[in-house]
RODO-2510 file (C-alpha; in nm, 4 decimals, decimal comma):
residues 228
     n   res          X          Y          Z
     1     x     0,0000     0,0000     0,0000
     2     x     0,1114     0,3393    -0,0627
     3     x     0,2169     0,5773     0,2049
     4     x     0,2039     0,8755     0,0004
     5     x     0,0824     1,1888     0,2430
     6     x     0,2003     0,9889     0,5312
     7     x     0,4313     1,1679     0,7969
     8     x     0,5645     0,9412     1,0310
     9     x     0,7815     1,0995     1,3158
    10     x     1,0506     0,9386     1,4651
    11     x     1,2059     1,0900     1,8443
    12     x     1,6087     1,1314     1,8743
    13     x     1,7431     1,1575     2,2295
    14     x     2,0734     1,2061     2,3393
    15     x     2,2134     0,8551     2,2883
    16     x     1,9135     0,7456     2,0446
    17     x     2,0915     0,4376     1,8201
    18     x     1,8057     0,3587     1,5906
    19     x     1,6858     0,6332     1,5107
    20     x     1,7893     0,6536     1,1477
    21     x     1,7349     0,2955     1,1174
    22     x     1,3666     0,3215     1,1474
    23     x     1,3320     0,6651     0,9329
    24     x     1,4716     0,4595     0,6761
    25     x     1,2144     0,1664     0,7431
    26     x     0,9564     0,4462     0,7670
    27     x     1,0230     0,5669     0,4045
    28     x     1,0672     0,2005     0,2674
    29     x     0,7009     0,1617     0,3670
    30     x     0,6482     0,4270     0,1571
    31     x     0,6063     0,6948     0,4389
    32     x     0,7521     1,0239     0,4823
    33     x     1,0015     1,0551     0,7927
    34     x     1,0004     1,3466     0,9891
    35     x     1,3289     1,4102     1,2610
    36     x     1,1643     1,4613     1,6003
    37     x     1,3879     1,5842     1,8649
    38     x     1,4013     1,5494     2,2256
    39     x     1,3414     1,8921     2,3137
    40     x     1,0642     1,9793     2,0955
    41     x     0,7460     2,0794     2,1940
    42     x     0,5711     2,0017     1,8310
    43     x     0,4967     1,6962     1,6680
    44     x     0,5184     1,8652     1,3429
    45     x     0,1777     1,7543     1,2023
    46     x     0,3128     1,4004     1,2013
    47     x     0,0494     1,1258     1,1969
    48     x     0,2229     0,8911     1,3758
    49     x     0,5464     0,8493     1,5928
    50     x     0,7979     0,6022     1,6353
    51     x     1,0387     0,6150     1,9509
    52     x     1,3050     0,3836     1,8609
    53     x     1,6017     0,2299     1,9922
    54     x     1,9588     0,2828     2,1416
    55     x     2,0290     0,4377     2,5192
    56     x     1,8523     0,7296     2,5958
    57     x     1,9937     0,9621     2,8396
    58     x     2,2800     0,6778     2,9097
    59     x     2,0295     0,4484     3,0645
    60     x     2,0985     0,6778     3,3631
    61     x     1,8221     0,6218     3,6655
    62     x     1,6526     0,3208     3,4772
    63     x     1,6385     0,2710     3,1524
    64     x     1,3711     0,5331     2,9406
    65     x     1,3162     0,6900     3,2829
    66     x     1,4734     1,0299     3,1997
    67     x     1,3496     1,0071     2,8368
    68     x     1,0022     0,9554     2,9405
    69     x     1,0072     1,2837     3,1146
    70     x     1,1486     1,5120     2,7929
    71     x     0,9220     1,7322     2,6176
    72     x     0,8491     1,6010     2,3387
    73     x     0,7226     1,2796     2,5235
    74     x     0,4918     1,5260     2,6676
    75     x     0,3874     1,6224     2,3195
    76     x     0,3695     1,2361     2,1932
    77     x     0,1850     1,1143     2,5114
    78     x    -0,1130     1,3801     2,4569
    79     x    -0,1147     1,2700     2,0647
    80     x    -0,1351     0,8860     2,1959
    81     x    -0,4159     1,0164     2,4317
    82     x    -0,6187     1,1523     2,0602
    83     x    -0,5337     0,8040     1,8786
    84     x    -0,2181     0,8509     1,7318
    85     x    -0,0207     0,5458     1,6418
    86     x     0,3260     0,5319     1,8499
    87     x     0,5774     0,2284     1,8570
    88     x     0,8038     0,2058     2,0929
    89     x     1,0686    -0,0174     1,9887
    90     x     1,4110    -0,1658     2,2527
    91     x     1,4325     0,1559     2,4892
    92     x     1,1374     0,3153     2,3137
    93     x     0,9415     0,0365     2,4565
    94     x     1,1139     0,0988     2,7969
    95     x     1,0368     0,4692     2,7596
    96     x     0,6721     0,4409     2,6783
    97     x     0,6197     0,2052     2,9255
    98     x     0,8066     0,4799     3,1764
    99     x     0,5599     0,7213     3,0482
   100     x     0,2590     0,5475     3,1256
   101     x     0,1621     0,4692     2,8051
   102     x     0,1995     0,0733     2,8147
   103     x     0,2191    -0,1144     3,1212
   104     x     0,4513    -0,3088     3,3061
   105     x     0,8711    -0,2536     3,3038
   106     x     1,1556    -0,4078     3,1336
   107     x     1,4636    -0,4790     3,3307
   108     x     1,7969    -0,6496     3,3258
   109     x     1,7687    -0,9657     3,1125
   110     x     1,8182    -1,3107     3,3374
   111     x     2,1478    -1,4106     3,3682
   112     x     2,2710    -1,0446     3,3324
   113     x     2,3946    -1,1014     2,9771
   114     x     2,3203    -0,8430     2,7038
   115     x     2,1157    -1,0951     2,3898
   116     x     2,1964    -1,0164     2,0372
   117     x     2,0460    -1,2474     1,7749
   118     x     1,8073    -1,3314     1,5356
   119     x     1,4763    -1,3861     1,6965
   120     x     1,1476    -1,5482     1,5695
   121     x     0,8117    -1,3644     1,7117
   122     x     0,4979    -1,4966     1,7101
   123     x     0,2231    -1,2399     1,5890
   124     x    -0,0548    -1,2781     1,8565
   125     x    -0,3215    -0,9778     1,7641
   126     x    -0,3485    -0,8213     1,4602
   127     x    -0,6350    -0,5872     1,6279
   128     x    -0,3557    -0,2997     1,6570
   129     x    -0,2690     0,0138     1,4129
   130     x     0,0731    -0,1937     1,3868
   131     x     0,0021    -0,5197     1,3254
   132     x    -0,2954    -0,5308     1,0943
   133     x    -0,0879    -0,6362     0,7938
   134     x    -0,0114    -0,9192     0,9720
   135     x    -0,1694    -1,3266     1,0257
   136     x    -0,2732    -1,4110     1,3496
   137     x    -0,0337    -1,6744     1,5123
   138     x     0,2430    -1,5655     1,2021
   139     x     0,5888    -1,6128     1,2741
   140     x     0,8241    -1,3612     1,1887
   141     x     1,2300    -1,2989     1,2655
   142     x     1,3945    -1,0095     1,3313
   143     x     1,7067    -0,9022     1,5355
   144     x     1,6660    -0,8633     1,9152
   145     x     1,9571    -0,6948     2,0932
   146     x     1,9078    -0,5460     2,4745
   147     x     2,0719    -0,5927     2,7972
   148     x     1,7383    -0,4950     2,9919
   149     x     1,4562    -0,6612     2,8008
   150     x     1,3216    -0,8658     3,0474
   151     x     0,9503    -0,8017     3,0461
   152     x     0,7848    -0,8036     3,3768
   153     x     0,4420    -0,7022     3,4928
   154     x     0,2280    -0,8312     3,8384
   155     x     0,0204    -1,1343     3,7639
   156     x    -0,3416    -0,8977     3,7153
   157     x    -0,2024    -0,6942     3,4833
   158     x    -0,0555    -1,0084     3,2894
   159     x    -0,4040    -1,1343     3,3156
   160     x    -0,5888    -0,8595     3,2120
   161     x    -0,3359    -0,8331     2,9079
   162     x    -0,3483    -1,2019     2,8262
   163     x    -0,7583    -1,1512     2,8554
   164     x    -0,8056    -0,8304     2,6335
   165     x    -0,5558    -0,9655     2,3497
   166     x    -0,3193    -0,7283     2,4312
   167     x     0,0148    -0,9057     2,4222
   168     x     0,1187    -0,8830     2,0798
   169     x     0,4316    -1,0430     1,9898
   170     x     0,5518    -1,3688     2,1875
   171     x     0,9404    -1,5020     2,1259
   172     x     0,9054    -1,8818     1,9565
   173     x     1,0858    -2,1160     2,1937
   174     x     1,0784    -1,9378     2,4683
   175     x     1,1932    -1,5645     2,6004
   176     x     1,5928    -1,5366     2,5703
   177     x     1,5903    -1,2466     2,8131
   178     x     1,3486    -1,4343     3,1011
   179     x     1,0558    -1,2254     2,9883
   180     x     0,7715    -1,3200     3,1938
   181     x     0,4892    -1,5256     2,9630
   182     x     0,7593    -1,4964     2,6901
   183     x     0,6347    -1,1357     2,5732
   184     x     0,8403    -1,0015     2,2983
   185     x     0,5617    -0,6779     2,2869
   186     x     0,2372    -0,5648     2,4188
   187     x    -0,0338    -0,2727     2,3084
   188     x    -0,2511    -0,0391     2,5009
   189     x    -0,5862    -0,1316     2,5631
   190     x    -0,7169     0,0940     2,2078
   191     x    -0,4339    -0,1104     2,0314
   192     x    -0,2646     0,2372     1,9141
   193     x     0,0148     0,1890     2,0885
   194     x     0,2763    -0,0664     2,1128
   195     x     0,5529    -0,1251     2,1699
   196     x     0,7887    -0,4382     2,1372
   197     x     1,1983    -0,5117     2,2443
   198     x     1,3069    -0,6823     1,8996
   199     x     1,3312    -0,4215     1,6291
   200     x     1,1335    -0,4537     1,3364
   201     x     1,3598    -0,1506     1,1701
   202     x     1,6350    -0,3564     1,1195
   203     x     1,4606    -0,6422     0,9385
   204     x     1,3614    -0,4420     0,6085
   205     x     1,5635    -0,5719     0,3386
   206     x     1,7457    -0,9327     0,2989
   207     x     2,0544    -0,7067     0,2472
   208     x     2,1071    -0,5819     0,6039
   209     x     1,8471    -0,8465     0,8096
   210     x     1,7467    -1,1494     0,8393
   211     x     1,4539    -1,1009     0,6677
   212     x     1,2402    -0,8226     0,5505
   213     x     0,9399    -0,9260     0,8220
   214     x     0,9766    -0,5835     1,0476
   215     x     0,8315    -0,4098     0,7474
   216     x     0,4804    -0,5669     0,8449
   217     x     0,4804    -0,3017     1,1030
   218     x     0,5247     0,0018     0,9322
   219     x     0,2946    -0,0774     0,6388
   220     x     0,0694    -0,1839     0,8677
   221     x     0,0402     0,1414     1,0198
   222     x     0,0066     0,3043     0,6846
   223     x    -0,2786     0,0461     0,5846
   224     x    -0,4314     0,1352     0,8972
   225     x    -0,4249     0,5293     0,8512
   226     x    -0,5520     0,4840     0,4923
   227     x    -0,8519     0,2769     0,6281
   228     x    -0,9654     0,5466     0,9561
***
């Protein structure tokens, strides 16, 4: 599907990695990608944002804590609040969950040991603005690489997520990093917001991934702009 008129925004912090990683998967999907900085206090007119990956703020405090609290954050936490897509992707999903905008917290991975590797998800809802491209129980591989990507939660909210379909991508063969139930990613209860540890952004093209399976997620947001 075409993305033409689409303006995806995507956050830089101080110490952002991934940031032009998933502008570039933003315009592969056919997108337009907009530079959002950390100190801004306008989205830009963007229609959706992505808050992607790397160490923002140096991890200092916890992980996403300081980033959660930066302006713009302000800005893209009042857009989620309208319906605006937002993915959160490594220590954007730390950071949105720090802002309130997912629940539960990701912390050091078990055993202590940072993960990198190829890693096969299981798609388990397609009811979100990032996942609607997608089959219900697909399997899809893309890179995972995080020293705090543990997933952890208390056992009602992993109920109530389990119950309203909101866990969204489970690792196949169980979680490398300990995460509780296995949960790769998880979505807010209007499904507009997700966010996942794996990124999607660097599985766009067989030339530098595994596969080309992360696009699913920025199409799917396109597909699921064109059809509001």
């Amino acid at each position: 599907m075409s993305g033409a008129g689409m303006r995806i925004g995507v956050v830089t912090f101080p110490g952002t990695l991934d940031d032009v990683d998933a502008a570039r998967a933003a315009r592969r999907a056919g997108a337009e990608a907009v530079e959002l900085w950390h100190g801004d206090h306008d989205l830009r007119g963007v229609d959706a944002v992505v808050v992607p990956g790397g160490f923002s703020y140096g991890d200092y405090l916890r992980a996403g804590a300081i980033a959660s609290q930066a302006p713009i954050m302000r800005e893209v936490v009042d857009a989620a609040g309208r319906g605006m897509p937002v993915l959160g992707i490594c220590n954007g999903f730390q950071i949105l969950c720090e802002a309130g905008l997912l629940p539960g917290a990701l912390v050091r991975n078990a055993g202590l040991h940072f993960v990198c590797r190829d890693q096969a998800l299981r798609v388990e809802s397609t009811s979100t603005a990032w996942t609607g491209g997608f089959t219900a129980g697909q399997e899809i591989v893309v890179p995972l690489k995080s020293g705090e990507g543990r997933y952890v939660a208390d056992a009602a909210t992993l109920a109530e997520l389990e119950a309203e379909g909101r866990v969204v991508f489970r690792y196949v063969g169980g979680a490398p990093n300990g995460a509780m139930a296995d949960i790769a990613g998880v979505a807010s209860p209007d499904g507009r917001v997700v966010g996942l540890m794996p990124h999607p952004e660097h599985a766009i093209d067989t030339l530098t991934g595994p596969t080309t399976d992360g696009l699913g997620l920025f199409t799917s947001v396109i597909g699921a702009a064109a059809a509001a």
